[in-house]
TORKOL-4160 file (C-alpha; in steps of 0.2 Angstrom, whole numbers, padded with zeros to 4 digits, m for minus):
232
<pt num="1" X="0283" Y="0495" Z="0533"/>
<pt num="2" X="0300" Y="0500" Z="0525"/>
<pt num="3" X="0307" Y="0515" Z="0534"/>
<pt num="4" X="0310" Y="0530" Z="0524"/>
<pt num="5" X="0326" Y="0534" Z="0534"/>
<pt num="6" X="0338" Y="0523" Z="0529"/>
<pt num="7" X="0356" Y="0531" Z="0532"/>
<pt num="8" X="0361" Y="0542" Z="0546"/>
<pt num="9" X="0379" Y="0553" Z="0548"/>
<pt num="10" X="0386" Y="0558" Z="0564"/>
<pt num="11" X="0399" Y="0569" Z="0564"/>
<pt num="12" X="0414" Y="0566" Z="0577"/>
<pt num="13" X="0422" Y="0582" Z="0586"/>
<pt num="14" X="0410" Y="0590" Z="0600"/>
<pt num="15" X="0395" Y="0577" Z="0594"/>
<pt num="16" X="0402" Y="0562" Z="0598"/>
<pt num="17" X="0419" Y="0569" Z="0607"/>
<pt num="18" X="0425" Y="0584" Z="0617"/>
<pt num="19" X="0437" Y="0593" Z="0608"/>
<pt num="20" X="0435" Y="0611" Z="0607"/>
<pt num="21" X="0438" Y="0614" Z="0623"/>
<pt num="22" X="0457" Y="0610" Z="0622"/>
<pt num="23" X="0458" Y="0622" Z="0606"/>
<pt num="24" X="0451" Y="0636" Z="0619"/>
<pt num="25" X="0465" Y="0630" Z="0634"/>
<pt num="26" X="0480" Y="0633" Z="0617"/>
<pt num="27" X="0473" Y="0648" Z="0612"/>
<pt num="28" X="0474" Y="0652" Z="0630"/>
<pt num="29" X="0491" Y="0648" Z="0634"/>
<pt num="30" X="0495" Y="0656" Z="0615"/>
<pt num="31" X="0488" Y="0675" Z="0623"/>
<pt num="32" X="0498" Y="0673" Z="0637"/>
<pt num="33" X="0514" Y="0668" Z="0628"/>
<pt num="34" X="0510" Y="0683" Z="0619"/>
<pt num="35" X="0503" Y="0695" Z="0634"/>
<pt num="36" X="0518" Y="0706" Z="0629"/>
<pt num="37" X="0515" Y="0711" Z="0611"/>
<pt num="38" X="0496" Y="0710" Z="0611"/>
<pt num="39" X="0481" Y="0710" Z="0619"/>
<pt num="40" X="0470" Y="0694" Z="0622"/>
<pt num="41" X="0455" Y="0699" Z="0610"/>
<pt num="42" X="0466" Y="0711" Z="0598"/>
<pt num="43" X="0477" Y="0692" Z="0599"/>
<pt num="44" X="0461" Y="0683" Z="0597"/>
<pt num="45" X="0456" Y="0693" Z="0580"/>
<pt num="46" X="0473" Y="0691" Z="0574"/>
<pt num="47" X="0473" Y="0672" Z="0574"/>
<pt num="48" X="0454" Y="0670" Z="0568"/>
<pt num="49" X="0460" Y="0679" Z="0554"/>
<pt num="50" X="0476" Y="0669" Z="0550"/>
<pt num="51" X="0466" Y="0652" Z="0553"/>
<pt num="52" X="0452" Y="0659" Z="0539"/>
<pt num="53" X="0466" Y="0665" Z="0528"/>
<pt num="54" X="0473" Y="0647" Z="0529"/>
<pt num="55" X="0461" Y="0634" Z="0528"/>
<pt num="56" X="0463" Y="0634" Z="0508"/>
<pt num="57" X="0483" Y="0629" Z="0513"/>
<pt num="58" X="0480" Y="0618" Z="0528"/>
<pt num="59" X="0461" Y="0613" Z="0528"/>
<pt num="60" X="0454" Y="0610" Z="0547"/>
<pt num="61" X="0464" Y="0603" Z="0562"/>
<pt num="62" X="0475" Y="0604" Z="0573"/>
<pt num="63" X="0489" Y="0606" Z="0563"/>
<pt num="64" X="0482" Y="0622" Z="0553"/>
<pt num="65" X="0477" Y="0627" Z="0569"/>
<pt num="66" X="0497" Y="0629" Z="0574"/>
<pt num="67" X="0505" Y="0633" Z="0561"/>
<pt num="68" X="0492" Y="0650" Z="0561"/>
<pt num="69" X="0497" Y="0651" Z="0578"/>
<pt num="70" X="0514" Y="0653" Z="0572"/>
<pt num="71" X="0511" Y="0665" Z="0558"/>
<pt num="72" X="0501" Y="0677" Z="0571"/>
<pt num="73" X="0514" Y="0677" Z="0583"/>
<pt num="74" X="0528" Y="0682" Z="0568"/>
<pt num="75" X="0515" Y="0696" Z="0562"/>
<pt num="76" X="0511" Y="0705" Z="0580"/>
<pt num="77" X="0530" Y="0704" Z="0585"/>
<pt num="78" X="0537" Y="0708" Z="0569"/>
<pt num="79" X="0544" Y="0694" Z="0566"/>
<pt num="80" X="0556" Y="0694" Z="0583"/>
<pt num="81" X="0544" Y="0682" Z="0592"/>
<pt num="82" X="0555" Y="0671" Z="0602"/>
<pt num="83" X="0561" Y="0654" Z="0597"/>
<pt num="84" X="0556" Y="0647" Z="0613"/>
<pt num="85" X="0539" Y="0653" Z="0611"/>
<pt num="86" X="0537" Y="0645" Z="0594"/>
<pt num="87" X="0544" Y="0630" Z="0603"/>
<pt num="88" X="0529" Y="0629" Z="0616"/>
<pt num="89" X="0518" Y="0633" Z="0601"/>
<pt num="90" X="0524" Y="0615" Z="0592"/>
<pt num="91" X="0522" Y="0607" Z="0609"/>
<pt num="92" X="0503" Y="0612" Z="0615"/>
<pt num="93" X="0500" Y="0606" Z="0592"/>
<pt num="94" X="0508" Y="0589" Z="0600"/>
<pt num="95" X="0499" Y="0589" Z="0617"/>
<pt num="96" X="0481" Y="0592" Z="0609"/>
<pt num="97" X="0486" Y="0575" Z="0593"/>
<pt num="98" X="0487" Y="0565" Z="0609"/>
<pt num="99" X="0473" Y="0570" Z="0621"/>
<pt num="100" X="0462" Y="0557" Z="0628"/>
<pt num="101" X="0445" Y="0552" Z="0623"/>
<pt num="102" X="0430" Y="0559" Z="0632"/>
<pt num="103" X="0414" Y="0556" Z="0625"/>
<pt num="104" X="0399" Y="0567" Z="0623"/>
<pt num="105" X="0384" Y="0562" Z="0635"/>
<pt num="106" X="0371" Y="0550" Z="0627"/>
<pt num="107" X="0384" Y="0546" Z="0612"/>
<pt num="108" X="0386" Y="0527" Z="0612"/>
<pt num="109" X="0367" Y="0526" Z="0618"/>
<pt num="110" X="0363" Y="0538" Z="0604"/>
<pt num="111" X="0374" Y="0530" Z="0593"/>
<pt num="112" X="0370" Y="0513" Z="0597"/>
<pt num="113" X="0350" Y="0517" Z="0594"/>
<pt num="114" X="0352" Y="0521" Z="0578"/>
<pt num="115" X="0363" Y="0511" Z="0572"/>
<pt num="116" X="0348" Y="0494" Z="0576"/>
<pt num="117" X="0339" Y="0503" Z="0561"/>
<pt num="118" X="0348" Y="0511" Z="0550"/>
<pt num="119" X="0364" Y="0512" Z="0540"/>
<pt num="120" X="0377" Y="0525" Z="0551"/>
<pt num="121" X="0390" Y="0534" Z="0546"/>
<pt num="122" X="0404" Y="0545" Z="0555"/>
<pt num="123" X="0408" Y="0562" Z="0545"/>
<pt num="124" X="0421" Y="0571" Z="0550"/>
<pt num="125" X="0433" Y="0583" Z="0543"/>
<pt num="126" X="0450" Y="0589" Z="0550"/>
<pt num="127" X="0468" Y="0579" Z="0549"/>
<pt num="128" X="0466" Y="0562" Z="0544"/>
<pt num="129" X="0479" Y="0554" Z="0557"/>
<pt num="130" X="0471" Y="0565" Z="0572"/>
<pt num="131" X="0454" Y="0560" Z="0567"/>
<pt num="132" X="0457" Y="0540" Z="0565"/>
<pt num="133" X="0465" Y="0542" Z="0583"/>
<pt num="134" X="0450" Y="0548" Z="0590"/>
<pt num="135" X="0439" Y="0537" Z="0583"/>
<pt num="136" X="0449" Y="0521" Z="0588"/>
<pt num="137" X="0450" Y="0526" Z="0606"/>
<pt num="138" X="0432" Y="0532" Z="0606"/>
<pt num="139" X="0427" Y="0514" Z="0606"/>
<pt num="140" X="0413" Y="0517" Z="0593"/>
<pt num="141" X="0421" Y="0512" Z="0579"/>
<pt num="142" X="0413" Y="0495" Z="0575"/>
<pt num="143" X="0395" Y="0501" Z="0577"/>
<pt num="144" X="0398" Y="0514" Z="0560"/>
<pt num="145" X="0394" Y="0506" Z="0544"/>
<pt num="146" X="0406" Y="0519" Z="0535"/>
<pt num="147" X="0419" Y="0532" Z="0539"/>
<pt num="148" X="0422" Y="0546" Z="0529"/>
<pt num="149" X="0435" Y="0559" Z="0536"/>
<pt num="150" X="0433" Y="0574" Z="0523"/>
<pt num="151" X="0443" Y="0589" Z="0518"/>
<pt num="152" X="0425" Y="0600" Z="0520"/>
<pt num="153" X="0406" Y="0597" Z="0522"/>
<pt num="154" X="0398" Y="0604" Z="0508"/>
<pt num="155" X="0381" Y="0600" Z="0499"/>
<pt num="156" X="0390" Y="0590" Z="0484"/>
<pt num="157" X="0399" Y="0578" Z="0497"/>
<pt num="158" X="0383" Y="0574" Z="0506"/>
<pt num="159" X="0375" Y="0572" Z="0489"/>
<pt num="160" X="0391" Y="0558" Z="0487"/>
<pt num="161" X="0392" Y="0551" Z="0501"/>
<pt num="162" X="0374" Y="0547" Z="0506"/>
<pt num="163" X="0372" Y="0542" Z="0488"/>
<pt num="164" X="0386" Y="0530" Z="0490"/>
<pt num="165" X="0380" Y="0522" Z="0507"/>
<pt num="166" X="0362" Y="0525" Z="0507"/>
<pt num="167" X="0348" Y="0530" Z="0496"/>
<pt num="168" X="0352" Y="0549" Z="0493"/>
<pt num="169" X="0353" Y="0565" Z="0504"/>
<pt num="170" X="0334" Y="0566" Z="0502"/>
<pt num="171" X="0332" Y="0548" Z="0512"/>
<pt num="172" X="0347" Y="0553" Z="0525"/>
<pt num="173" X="0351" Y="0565" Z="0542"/>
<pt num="174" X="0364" Y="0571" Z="0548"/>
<pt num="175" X="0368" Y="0576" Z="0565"/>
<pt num="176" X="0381" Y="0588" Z="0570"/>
<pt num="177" X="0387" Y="0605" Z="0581"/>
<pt num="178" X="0391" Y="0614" Z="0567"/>
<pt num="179" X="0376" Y="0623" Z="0560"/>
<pt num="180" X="0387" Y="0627" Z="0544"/>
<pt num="181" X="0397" Y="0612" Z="0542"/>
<pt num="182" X="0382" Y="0599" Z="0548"/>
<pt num="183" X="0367" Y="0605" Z="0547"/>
<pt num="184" X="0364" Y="0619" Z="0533"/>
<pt num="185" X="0374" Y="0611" Z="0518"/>
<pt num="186" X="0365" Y="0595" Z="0522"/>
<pt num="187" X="0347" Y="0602" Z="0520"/>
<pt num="188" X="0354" Y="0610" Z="0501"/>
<pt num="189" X="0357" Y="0594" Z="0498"/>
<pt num="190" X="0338" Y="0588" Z="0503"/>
<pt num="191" X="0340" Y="0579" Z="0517"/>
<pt num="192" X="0337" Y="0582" Z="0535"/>
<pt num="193" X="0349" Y="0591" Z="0547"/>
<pt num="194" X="0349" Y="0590" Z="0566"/>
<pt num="195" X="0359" Y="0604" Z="0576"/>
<pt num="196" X="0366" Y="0599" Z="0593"/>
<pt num="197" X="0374" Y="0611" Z="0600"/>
<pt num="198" X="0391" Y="0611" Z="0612"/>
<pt num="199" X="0396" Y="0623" Z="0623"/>
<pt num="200" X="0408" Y="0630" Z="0615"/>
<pt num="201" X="0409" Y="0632" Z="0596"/>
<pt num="202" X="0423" Y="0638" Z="0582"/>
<pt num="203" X="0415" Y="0657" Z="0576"/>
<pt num="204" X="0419" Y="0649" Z="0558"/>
<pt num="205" X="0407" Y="0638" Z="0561"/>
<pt num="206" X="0394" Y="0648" Z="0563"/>
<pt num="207" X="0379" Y="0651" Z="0551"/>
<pt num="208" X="0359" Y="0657" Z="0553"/>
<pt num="209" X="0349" Y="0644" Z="0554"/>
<pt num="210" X="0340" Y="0635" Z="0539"/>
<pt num="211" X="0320" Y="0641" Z="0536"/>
<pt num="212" X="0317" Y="0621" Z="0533"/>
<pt num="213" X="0307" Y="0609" Z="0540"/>
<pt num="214" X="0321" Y="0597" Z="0537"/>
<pt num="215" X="0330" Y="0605" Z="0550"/>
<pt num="216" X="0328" Y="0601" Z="0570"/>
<pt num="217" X="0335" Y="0609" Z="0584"/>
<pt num="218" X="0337" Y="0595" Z="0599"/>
<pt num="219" X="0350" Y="0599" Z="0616"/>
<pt num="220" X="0356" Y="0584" Z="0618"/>
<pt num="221" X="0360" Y="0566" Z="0610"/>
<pt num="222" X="0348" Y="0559" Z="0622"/>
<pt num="223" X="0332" Y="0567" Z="0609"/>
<pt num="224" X="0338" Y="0560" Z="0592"/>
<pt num="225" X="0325" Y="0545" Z="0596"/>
<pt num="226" X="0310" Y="0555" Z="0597"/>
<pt num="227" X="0314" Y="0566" Z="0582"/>
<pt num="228" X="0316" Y="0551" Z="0571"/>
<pt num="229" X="0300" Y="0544" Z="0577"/>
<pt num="230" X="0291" Y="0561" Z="0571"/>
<pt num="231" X="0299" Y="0561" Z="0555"/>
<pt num="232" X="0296" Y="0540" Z="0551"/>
């Protein structure tokens, strides 16, 4: 019996790999060089709002994720921020494009599973050298029957992509953290959308729910196989 899932996308940052967690140890570091001119959740506010102003510049990453930094320290100090201070800004951008691999637990089994069955993809967005780091030293490269590092995930890229390297959105999933960037646009788009959530999460990430019965709600990695039994 054919199956009627036949392409699966897993997205990469905090489904597959920890990495928010070293964007909280910056911001950190960034309120205490700052403890001076702001407080840590005026600071906080500040920053959240310079990194939604800019993703139409500098899209998702570490580098847009900096240079935001920057531009929030110039605003609360009026421009009078201290050079060294922009300096250890542009190192802890360096220190996060070069932190080691860890992954999430269950991902190789997860991944491994699934990919006995099906056609897996990894779907990620953010810089595109960072990204192909990350998946090189993750040691799951070779088990993903495509890549596709991507400027957003949005309803018309799923419709393209999972009509490119399956059989439509209608006959895919897509397993991610992000409830808005994973799980939501992929349900518009017909297909299935399973949330896994991480500890901690970007609040532009955030969105309600879907009212679908596309959509799944699992804790960990180690559940995938027993949704994709009730579904096929």
């Amino acid at each position: 019996m054919a199956r009627f899932l036949t392409t699966i996308g897993f997205d990469a940052d905090d489904t597959l790999w920890h990495n928010e967690r070293f964007f909280k140890l910056t911001q950190d570091r960034f309120a205490e060089l700052l403890a001076d001119h702001a407080d840590p959740d005026h600071l906080a506010e500040r920053l959240l709002a310079a990194e939604r102003r800019n993703l139409g510049h500098y899209g998702f990453g570490i580098k847009g994720f900096v240079l935001s930094m920057i531009e929030t320290a110039l605003e609360v100090t009026e421009n009078r921020v201290p050079g060294e201070v922009i300096a250890d800004l542009i190192a802890a951008g360096q220190e996060m494009l070069s932190h080691p691999i860890e992954l999430m637990p269950h991902a190789r089994d997860a991944v491994e599973a699934v990919a006995d069955t099906h056609r897996v993809l990894l779907i990620t967005k953010g810089d595109l050298l960072d990204q192909e780091r990350k998946l090189a030293q993750s040691g799951l490269g070779e088990l993903f029957h495509g890549v596709e590092i991507v400027s957003d995930k949005t309803k018309p890229v799923y419709e393209e992509i999972f009509a490119r390297h399956g059989n439509g959105p209608d006959r895919g999933m897509m397993i991610g953290n992000s409830m808005k960037s994973d799980v939501v646009p992929m349900v518009q788009a017909g297909g299935w959308g399973i949330y896994v959530p991480a500890t901690l999460t970007w609040e532009l990430e955030r969105a309600d729910a879907p009212e679908s019965d596309r959509y799944h709600h699992i804790v960990t990695l180690a559940e995938l196989p027993a949704i994709l039994g009730q579904i096929e």
